[in-house]
matplotlib code that plots the C-alpha trace (Angstrom):
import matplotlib.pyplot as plt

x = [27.7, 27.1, 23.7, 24.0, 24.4, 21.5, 19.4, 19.9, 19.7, 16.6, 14.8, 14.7, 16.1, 19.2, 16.2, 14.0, 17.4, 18.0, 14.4, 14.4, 17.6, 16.1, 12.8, 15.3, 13.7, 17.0, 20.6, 24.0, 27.3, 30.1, 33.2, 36.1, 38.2, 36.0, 32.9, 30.9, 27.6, 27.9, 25.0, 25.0, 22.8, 20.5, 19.9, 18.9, 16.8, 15.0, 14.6, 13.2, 10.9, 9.6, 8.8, 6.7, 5.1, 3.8, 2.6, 0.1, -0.8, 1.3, 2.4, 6.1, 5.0, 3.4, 6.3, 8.2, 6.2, 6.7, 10.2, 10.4, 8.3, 10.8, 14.0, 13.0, 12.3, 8.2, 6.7, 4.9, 2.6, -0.9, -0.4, 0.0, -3.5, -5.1, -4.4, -5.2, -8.3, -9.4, -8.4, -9.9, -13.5, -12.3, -10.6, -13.6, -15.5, -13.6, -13.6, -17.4, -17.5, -14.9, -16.8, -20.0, -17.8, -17.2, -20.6, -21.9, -18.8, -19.8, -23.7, -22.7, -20.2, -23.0, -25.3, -23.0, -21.8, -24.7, -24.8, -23.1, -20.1, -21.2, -18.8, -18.9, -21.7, -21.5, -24.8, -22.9, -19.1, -19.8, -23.2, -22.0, -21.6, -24.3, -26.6, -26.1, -28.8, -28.4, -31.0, -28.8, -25.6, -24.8, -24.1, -21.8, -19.3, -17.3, -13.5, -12.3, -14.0]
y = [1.0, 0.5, 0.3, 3.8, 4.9, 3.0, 3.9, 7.2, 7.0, 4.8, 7.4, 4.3, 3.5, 0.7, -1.1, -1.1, -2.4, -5.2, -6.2, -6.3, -8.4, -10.9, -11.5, -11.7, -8.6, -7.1, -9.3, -7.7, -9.2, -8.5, -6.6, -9.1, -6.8, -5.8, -8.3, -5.5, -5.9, -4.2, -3.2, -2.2, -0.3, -3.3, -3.2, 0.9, 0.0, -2.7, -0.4, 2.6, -0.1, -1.4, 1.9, 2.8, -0.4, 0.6, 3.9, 1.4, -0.6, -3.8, -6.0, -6.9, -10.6, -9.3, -7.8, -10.4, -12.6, -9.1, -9.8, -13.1, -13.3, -10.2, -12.6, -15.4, -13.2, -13.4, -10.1, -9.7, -7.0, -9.0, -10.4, -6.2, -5.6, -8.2, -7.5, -4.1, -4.9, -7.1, -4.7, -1.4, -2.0, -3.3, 0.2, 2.4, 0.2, 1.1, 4.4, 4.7, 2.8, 6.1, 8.4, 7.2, 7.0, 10.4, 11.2, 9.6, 11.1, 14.9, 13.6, 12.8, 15.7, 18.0, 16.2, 16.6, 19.8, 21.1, 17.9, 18.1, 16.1, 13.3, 11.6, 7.6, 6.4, 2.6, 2.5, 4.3, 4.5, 7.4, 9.0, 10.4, 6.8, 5.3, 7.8, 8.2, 6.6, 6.9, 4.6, 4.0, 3.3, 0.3, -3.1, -5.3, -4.1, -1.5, -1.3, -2.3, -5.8]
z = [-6.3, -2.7, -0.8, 0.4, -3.4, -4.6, -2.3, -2.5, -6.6, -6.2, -3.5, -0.8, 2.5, 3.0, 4.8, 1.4, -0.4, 1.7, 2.0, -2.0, -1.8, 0.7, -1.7, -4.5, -6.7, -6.8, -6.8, -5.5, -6.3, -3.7, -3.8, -3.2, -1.8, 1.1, 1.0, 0.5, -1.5, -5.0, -7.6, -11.0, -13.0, -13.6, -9.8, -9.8, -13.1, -10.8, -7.6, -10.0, -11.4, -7.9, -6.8, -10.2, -10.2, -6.5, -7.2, -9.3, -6.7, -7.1, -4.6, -4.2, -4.9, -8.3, -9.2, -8.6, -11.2, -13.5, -12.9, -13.8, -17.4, -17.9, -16.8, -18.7, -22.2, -22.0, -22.2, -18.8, -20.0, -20.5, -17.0, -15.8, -17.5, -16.1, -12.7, -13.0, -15.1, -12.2, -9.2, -10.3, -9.8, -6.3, -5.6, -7.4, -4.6, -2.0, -2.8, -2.9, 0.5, 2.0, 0.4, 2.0, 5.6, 5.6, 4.4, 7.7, 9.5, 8.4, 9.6, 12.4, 13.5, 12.7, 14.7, 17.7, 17.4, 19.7, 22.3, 25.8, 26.7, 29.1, 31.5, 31.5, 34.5, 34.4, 31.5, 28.7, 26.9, 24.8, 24.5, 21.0, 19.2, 21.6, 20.4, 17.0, 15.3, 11.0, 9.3, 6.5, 8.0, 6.4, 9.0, 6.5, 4.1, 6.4, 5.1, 8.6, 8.5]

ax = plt.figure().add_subplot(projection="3d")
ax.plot(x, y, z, "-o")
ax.set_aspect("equal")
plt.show()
């Protein structure tokens, strides 16, 4: 098939195709009569793979080693629990660190819902975030650091 039909099959743009190509999760032979790239079923199999494997949260590059215990006949599956074994308490903490964001986020929208807009004068940015003072907003840890 040709990278219009896979991607279509695999619900993914030519862009994703040839990106998989270039890192070499997915090979396409070419069509000696035109040049064209060609795939096979193998190649969809791959792309549905890919696509599963991200909904999980694994990178390209960890698919890529799934990939290659799978190519050379070693069952990749311990490595897939380990990963995930190791990355969930890392995303229950991240979750906790939102959920306290939009605790403070909610605090603070109701604390401003009654105070005046005030124009920048040369001593302040924004009187909102310059005057919002929560005790236990927490100074390390924030997901943008």
């Amino acid at each position: 098939m040709k990278i219009g039909e896979l991607a279509r099959q695999g619900d993914v743009t030519h862009e994703t195709i040839r990106h998989y190509v270039h890192q070499g999760l997915i090979h396409a032979g070419r069509d000696p009569n035109n040049g064209y790239q060609h795939f096979d079923e193998e190649a969809l199999r791959r792309v549905r793979f890919i696509q599963r494997a991200r909904t999980l949260g694994f990178s390209l590059r960890e698919i890529a080693e799934i990939f290659a215990h799978t190519d050379h006949g070693d069952s990749p599956c311990p490595m897939v629990r380990d990963l995930l074994s190791a990355r969930l308490p890392r995303i229950r903490a991240q979750i906790q660190a939102l959920e306290a964001m939009a605790d403070r986020m909610e605090q603070a929208l109701t604390a401003w819902s009654d105070m005046p807009d005030g124009a920048p004068d040369g001593h302040t940015l924004c009187q909102l975030i310059e005057h919002w003072n929560e005790p236990d907003a927490p100074t390390h840890g924030r997901i943008d650091e």
